[in-house]
mmCIF file as Biopython writes it, N, C-alpha, C and O atoms, coordinates in Angstrom:
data_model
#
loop_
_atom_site.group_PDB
_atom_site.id
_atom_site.type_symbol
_atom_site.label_atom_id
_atom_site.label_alt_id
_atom_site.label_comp_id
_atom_site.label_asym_id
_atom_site.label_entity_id
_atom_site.label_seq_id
_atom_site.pdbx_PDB_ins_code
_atom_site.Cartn_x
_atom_site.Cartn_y
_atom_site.Cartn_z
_atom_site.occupancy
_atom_site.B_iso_or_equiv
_atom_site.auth_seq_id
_atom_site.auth_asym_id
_atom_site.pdbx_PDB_model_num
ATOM 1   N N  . UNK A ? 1  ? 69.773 64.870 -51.320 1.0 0.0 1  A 1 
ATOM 2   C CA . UNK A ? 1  ? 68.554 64.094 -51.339 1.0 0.0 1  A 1 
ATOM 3   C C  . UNK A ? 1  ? 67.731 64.497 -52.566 1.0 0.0 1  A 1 
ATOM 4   O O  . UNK A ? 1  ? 67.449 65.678 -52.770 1.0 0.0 1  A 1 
ATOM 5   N N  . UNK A ? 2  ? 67.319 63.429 -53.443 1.0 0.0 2  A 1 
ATOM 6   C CA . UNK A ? 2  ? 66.732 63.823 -54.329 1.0 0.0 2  A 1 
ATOM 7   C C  . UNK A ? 2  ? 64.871 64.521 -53.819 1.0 0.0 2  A 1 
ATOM 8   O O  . UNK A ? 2  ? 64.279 64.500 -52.740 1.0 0.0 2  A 1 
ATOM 9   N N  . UNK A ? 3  ? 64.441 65.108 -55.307 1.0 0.0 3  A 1 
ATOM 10  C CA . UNK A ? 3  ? 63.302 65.633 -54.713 1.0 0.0 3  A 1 
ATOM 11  C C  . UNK A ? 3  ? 62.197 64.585 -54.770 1.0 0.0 3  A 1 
ATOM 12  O O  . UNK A ? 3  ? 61.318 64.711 -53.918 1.0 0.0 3  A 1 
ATOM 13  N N  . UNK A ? 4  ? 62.040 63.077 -56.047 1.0 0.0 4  A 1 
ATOM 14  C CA . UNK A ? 4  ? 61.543 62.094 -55.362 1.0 0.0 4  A 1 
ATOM 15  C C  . UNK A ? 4  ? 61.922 60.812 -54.278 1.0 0.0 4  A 1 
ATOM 16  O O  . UNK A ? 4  ? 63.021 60.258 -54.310 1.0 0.0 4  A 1 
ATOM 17  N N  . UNK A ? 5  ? 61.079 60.518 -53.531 1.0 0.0 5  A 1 
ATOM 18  C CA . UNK A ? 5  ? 61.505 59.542 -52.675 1.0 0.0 5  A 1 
ATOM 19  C C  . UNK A ? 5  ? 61.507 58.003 -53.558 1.0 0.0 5  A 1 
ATOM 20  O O  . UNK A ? 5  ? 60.548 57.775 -54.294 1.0 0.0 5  A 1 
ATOM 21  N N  . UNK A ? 6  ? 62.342 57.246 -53.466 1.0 0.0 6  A 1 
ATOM 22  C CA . UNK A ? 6  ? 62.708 56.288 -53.987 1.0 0.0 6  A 1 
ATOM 23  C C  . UNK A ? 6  ? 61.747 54.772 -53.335 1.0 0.0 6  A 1 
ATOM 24  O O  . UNK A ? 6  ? 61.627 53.639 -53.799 1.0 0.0 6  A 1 
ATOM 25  N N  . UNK A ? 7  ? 61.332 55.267 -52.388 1.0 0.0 7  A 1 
ATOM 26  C CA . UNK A ? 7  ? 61.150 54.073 -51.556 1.0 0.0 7  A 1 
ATOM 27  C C  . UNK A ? 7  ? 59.110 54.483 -50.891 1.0 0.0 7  A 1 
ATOM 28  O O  . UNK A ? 7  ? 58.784 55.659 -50.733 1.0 0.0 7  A 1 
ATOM 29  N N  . UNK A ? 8  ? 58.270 53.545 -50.669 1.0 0.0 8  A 1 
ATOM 30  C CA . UNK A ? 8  ? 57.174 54.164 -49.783 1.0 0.0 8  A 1 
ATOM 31  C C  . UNK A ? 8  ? 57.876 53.388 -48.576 1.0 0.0 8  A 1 
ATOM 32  O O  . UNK A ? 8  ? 58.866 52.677 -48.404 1.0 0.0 8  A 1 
ATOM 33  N N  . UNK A ? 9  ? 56.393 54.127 -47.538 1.0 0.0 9  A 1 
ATOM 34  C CA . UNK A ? 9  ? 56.490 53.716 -46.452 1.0 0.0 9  A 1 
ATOM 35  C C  . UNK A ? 9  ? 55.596 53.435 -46.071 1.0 0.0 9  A 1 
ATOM 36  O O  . UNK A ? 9  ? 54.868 54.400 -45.838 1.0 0.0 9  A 1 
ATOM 37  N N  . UNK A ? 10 ? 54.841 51.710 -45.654 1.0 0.0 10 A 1 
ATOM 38  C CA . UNK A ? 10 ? 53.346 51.555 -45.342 1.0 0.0 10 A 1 
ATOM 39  C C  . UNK A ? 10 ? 53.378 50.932 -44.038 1.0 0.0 10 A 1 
ATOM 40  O O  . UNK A ? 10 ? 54.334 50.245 -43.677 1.0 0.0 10 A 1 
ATOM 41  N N  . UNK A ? 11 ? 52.166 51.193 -43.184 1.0 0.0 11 A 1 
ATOM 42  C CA . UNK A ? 11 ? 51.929 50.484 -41.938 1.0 0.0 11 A 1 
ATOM 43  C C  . UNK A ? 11 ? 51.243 49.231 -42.419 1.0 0.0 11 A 1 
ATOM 44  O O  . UNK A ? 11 ? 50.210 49.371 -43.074 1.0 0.0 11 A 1 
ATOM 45  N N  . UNK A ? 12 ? 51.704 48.015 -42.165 1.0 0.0 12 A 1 
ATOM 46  C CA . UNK A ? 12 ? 50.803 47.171 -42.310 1.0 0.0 12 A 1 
ATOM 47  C C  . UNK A ? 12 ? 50.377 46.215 -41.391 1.0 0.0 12 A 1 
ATOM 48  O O  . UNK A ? 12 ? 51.120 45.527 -40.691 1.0 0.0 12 A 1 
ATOM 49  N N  . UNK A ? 13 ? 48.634 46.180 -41.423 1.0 0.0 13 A 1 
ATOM 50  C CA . UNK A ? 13 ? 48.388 45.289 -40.156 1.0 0.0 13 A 1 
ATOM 51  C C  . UNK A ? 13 ? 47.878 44.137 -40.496 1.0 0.0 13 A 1 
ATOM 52  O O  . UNK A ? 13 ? 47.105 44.298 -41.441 1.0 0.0 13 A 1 
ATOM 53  N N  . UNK A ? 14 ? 48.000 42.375 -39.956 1.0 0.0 14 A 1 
ATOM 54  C CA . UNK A ? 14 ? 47.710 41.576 -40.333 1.0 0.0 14 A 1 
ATOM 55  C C  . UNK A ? 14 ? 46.204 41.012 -39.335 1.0 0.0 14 A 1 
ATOM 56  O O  . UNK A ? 14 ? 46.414 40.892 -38.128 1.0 0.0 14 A 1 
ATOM 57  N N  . UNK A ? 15 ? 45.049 40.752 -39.745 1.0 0.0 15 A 1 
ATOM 58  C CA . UNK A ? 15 ? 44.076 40.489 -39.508 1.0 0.0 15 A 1 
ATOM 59  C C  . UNK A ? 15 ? 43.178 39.025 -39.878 1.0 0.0 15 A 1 
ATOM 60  O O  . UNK A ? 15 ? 43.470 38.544 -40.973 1.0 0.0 15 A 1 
ATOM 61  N N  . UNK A ? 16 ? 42.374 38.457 -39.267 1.0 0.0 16 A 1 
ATOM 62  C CA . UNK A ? 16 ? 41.162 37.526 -40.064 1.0 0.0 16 A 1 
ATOM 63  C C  . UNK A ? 16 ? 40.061 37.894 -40.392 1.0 0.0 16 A 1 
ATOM 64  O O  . UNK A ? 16 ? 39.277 38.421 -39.603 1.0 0.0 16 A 1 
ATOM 65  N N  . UNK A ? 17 ? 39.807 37.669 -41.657 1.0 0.0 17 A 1 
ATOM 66  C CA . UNK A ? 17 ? 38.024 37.902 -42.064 1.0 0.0 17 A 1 
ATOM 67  C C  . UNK A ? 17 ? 38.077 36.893 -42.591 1.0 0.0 17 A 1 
ATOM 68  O O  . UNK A ? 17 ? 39.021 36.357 -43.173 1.0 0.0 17 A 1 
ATOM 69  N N  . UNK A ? 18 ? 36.627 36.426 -42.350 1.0 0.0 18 A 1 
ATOM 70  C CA . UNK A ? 18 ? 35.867 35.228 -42.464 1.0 0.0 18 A 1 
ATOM 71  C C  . UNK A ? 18 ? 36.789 33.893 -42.853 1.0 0.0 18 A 1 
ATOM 72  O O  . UNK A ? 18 ? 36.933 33.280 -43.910 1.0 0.0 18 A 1 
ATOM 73  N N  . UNK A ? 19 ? 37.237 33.758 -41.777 1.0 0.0 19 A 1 
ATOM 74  C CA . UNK A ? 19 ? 38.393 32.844 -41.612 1.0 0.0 19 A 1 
ATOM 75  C C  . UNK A ? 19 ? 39.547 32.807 -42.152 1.0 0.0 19 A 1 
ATOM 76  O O  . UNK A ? 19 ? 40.468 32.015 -41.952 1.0 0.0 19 A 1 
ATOM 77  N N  . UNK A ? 20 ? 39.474 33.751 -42.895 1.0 0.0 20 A 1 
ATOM 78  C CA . UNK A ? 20 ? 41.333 33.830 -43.911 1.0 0.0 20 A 1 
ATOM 79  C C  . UNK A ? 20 ? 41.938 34.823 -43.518 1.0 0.0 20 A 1 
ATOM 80  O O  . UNK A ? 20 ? 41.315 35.706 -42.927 1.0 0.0 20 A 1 
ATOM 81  N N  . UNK A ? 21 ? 43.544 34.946 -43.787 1.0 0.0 21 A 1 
ATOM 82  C CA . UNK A ? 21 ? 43.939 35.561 -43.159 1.0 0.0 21 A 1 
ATOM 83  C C  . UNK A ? 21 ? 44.117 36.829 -44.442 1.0 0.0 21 A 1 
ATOM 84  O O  . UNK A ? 21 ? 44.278 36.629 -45.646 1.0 0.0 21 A 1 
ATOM 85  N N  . UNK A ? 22 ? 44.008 38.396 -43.585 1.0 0.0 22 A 1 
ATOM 86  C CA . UNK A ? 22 ? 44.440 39.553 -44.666 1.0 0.0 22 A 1 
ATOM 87  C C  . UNK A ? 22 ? 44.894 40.567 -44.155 1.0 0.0 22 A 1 
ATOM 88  O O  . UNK A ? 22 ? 44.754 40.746 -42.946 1.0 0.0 22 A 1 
ATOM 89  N N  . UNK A ? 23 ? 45.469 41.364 -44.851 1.0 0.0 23 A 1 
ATOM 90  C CA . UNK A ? 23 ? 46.118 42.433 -44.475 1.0 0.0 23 A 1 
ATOM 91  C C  . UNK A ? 23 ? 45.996 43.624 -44.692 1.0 0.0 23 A 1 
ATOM 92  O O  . UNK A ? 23 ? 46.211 43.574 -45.904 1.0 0.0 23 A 1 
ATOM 93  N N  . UNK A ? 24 ? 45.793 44.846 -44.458 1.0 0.0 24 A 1 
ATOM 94  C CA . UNK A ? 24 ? 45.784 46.096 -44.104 1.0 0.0 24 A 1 
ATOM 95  C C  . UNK A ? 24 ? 46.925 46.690 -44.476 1.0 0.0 24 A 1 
ATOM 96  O O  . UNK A ? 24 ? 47.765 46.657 -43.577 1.0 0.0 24 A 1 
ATOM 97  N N  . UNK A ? 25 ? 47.355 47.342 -45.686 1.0 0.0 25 A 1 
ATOM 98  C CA . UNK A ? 25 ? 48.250 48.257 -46.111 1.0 0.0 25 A 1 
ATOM 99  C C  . UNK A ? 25 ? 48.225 49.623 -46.027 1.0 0.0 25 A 1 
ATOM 100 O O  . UNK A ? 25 ? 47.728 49.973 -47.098 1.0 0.0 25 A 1 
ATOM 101 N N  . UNK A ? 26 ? 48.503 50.726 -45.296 1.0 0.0 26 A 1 
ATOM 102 C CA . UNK A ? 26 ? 48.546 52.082 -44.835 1.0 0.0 26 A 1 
ATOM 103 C C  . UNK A ? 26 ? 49.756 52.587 -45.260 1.0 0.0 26 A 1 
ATOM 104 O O  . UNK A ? 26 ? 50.755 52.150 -44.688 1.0 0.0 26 A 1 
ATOM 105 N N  . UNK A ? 27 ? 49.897 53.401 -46.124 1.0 0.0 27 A 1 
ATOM 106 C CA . UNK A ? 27 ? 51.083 54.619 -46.604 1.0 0.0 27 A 1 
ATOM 107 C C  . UNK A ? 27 ? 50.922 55.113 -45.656 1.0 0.0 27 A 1 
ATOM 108 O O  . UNK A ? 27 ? 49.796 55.170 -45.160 1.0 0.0 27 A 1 
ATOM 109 N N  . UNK A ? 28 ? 52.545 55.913 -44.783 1.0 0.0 28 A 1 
ATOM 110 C CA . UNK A ? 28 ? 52.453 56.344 -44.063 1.0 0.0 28 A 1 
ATOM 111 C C  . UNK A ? 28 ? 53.718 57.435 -44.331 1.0 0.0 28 A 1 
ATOM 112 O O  . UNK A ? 28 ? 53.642 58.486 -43.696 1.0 0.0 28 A 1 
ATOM 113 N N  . UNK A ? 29 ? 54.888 57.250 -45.240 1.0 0.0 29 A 1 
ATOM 114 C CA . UNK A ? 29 ? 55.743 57.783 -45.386 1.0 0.0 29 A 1 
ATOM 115 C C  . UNK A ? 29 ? 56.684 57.199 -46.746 1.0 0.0 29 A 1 
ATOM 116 O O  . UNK A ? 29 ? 56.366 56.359 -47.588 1.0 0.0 29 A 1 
ATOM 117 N N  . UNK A ? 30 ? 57.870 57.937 -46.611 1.0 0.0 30 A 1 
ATOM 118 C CA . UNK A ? 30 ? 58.694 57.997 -47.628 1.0 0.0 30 A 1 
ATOM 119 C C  . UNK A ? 30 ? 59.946 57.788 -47.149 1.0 0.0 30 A 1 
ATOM 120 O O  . UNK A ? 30 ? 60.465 58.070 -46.069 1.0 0.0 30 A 1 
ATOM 121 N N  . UNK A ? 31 ? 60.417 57.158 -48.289 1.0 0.0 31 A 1 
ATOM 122 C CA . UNK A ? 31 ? 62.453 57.045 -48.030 1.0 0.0 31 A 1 
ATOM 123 C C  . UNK A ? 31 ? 63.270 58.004 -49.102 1.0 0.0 31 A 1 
ATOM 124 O O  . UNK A ? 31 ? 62.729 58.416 -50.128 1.0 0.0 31 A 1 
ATOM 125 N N  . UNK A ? 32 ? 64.344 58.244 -48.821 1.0 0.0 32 A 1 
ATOM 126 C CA . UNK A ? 32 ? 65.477 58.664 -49.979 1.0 0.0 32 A 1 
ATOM 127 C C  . UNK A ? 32 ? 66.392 58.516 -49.435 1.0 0.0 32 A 1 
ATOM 128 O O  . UNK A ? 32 ? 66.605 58.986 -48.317 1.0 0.0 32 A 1 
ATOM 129 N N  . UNK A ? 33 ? 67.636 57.414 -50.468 1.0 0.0 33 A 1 
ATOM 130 C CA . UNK A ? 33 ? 68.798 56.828 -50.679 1.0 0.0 33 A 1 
ATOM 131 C C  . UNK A ? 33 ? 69.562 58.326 -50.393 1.0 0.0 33 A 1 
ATOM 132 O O  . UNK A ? 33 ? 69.379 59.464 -50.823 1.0 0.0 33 A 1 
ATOM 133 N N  . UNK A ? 34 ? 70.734 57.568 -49.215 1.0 0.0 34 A 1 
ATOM 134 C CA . UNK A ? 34 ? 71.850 58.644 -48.992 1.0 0.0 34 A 1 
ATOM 135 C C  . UNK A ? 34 ? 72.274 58.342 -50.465 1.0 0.0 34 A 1 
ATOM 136 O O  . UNK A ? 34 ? 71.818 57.446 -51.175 1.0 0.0 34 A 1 
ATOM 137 N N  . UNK A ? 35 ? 73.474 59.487 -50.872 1.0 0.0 35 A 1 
ATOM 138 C CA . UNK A ? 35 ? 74.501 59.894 -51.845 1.0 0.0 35 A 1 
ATOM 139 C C  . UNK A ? 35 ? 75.323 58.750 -51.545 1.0 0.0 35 A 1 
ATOM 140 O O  . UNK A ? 35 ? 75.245 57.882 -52.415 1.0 0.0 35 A 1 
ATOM 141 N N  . UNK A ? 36 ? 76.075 58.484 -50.595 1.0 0.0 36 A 1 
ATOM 142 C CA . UNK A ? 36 ? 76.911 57.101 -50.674 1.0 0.0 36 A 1 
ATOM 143 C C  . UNK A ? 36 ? 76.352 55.581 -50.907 1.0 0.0 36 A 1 
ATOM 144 O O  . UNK A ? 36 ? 77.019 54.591 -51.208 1.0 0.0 36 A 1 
ATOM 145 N N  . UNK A ? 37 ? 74.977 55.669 -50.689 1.0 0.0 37 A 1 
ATOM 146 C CA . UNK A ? 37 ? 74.428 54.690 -51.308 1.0 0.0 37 A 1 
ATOM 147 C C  . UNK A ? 37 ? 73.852 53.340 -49.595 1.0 0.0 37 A 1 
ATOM 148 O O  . UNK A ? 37 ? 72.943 52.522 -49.738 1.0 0.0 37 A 1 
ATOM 149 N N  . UNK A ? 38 ? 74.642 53.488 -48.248 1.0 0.0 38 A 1 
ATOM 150 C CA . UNK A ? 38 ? 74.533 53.056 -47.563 1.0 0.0 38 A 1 
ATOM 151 C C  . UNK A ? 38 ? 73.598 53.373 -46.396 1.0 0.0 38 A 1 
ATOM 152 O O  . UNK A ? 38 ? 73.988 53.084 -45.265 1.0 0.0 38 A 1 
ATOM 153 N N  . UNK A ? 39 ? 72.407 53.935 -46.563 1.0 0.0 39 A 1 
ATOM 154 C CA . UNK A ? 39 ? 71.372 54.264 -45.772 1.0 0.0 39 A 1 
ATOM 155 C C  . UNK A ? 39 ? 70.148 55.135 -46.628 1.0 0.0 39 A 1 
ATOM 156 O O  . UNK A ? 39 ? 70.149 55.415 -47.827 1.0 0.0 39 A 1 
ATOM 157 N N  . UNK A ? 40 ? 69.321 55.393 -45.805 1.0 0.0 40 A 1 
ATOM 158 C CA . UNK A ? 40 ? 68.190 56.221 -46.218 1.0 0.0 40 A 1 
ATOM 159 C C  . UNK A ? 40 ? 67.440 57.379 -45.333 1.0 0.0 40 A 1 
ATOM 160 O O  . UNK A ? 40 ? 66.745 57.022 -44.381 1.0 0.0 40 A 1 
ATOM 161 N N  . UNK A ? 41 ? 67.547 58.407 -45.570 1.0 0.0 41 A 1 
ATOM 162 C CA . UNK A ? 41 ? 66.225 58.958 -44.625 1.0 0.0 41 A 1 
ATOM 163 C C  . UNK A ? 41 ? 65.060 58.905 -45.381 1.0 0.0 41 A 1 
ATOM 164 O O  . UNK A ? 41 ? 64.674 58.963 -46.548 1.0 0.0 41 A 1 
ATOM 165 N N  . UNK A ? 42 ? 64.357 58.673 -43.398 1.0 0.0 42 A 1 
ATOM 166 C CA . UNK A ? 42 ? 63.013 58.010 -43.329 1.0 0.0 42 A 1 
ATOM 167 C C  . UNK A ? 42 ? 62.032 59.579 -42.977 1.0 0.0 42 A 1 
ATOM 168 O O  . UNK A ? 42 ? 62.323 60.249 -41.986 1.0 0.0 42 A 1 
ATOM 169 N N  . UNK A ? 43 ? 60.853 60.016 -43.949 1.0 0.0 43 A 1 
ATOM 170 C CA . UNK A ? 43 ? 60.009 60.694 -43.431 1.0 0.0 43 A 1 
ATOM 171 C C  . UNK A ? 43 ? 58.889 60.279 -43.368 1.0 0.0 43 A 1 
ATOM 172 O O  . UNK A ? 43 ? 58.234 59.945 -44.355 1.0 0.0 43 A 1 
ATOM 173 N N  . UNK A ? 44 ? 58.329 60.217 -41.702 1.0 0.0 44 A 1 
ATOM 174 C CA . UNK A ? 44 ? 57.357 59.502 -41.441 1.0 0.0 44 A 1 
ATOM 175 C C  . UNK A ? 44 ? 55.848 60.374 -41.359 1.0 0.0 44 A 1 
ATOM 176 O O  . UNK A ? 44 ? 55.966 61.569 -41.090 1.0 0.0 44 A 1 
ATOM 177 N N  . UNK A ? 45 ? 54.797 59.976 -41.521 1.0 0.0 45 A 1 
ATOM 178 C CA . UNK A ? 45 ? 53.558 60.979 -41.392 1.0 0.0 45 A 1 
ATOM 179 C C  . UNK A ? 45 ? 52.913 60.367 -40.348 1.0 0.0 45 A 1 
ATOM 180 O O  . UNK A ? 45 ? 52.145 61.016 -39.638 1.0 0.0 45 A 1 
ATOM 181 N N  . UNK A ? 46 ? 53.177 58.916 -40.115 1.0 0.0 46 A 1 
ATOM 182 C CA . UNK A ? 46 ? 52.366 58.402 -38.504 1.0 0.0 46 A 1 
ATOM 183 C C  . UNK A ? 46 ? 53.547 57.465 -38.707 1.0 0.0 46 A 1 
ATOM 184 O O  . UNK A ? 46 ? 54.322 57.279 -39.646 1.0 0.0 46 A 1 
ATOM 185 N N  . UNK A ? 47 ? 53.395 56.892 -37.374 1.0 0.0 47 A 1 
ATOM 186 C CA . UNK A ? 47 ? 53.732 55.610 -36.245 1.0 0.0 47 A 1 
ATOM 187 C C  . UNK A ? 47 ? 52.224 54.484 -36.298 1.0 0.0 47 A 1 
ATOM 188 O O  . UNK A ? 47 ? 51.030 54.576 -36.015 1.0 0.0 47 A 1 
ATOM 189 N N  . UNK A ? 48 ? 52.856 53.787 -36.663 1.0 0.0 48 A 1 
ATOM 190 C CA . UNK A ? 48 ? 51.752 52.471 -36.181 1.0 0.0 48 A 1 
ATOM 191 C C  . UNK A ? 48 ? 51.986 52.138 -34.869 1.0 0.0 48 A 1 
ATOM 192 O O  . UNK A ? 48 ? 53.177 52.128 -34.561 1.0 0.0 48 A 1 
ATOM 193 N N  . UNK A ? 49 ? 50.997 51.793 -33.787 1.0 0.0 49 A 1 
ATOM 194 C CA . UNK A ? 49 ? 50.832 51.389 -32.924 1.0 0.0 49 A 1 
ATOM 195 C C  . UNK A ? 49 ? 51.097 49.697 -32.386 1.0 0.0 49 A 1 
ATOM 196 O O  . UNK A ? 49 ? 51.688 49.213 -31.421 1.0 0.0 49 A 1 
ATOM 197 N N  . UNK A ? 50 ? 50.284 49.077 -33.623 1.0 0.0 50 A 1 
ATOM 198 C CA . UNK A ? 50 ? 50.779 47.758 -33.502 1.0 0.0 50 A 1 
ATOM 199 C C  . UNK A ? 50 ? 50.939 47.199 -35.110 1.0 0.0 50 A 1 
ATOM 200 O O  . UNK A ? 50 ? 50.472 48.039 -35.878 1.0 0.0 50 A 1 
ATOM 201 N N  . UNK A ? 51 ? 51.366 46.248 -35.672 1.0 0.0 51 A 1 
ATOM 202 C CA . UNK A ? 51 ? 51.894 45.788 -37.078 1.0 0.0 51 A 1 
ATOM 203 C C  . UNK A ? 51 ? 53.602 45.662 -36.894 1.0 0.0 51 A 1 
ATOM 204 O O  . UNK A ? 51 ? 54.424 45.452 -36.002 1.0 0.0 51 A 1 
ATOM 205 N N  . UNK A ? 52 ? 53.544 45.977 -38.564 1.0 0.0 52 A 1 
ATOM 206 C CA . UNK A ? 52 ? 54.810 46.611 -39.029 1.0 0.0 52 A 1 
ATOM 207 C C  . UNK A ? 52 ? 55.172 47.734 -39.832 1.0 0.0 52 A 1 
ATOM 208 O O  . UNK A ? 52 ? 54.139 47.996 -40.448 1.0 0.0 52 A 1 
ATOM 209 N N  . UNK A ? 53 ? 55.932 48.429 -40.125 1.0 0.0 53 A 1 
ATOM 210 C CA . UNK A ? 53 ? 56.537 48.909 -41.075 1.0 0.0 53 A 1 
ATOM 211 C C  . UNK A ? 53 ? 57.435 48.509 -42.229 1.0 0.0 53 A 1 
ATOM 212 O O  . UNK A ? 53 ? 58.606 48.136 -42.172 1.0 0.0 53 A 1 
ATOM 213 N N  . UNK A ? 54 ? 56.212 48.749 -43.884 1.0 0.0 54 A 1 
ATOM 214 C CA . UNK A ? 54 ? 57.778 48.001 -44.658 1.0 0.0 54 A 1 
ATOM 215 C C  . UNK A ? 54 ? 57.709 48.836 -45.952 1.0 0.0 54 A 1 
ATOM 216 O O  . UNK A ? 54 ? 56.755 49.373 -46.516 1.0 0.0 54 A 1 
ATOM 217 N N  . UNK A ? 55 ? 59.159 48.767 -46.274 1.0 0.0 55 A 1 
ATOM 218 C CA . UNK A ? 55 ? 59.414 49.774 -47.175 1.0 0.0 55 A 1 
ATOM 219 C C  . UNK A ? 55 ? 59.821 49.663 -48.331 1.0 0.0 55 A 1 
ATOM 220 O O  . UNK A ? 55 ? 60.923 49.162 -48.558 1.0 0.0 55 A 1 
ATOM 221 N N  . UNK A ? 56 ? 59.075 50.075 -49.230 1.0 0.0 56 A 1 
ATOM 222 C CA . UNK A ? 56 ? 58.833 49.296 -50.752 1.0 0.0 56 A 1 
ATOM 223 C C  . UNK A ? 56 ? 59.288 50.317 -51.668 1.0 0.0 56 A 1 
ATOM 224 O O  . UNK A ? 56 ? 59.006 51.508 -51.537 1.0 0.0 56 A 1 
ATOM 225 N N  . UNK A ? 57 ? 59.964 49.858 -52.556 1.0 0.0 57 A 1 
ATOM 226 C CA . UNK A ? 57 ? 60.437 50.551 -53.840 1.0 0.0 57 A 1 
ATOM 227 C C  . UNK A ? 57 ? 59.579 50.926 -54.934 1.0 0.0 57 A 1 
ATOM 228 O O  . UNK A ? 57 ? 59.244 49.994 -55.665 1.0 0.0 57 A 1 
ATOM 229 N N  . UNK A ? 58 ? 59.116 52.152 -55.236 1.0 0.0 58 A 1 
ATOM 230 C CA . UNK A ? 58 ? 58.663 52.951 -55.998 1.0 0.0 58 A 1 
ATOM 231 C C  . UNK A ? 58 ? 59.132 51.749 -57.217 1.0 0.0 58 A 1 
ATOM 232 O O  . UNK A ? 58 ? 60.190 51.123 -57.259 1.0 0.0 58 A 1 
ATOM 233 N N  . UNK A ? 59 ? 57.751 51.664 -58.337 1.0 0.0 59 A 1 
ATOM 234 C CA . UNK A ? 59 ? 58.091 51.547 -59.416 1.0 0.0 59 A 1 
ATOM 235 C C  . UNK A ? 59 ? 56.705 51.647 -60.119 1.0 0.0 59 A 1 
ATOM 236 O O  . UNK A ? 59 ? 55.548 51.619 -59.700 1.0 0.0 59 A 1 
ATOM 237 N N  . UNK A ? 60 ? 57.253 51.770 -61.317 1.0 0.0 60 A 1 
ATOM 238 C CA . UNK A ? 60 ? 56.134 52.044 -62.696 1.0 0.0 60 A 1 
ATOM 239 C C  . UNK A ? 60 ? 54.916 51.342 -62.285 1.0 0.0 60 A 1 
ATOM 240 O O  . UNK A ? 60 ? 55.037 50.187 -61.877 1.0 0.0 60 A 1 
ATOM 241 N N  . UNK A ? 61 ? 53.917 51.810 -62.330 1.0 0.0 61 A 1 
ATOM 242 C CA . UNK A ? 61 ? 52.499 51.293 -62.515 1.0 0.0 61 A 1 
ATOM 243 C C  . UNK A ? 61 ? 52.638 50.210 -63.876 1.0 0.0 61 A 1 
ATOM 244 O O  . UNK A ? 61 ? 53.237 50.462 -64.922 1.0 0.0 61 A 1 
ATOM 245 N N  . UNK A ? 62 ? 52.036 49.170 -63.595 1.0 0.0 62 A 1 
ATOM 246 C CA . UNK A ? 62 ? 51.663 48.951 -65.348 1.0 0.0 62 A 1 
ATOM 247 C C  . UNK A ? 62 ? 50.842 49.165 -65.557 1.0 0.0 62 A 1 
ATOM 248 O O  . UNK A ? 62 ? 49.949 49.584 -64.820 1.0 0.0 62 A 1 
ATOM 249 N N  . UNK A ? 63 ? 50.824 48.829 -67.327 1.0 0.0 63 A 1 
ATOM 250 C CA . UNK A ? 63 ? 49.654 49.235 -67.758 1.0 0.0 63 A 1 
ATOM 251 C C  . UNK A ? 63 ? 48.928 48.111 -68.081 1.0 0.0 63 A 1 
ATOM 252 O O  . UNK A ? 63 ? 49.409 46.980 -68.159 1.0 0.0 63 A 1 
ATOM 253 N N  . UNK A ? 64 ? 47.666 48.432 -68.287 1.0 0.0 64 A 1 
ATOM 254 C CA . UNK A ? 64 ? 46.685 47.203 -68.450 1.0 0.0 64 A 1 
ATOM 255 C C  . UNK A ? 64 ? 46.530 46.875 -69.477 1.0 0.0 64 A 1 
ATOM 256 O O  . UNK A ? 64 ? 45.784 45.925 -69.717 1.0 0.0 64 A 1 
#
């Protein structure tokens, strides 16, 4: 397992304000790609209660 995680891990909850719909993004954890390439471990820092969990690939900030 490498020492960065390749992947985040956010809770996200979907909500309405003032009539539109938005969403709530919470980091909650990290992934790293097995060596064979066919899975990942997941380290989690919470559980969401209600939402989802989704897991997004690390990449470069841009720049402005």
């Amino acid at each position: 397992m490498s020492n960065k995680p390749t992947h985040t891990a956010y809770a996200v909850r979907n909500f309405e304000k003032d009539g539109k719909q938005d969403s709530q993004w919470l980091k909650i954890g990290a992934a790293w790609p097995h060596k064979d390439g066919k899975g990942f471990d997941l380290n989690l820092d919470a559980l969401p209660t209600s939402g989802r969990i989704v897991l997004r690939l690390n990449e470069p900030k841009p720049t402005a």
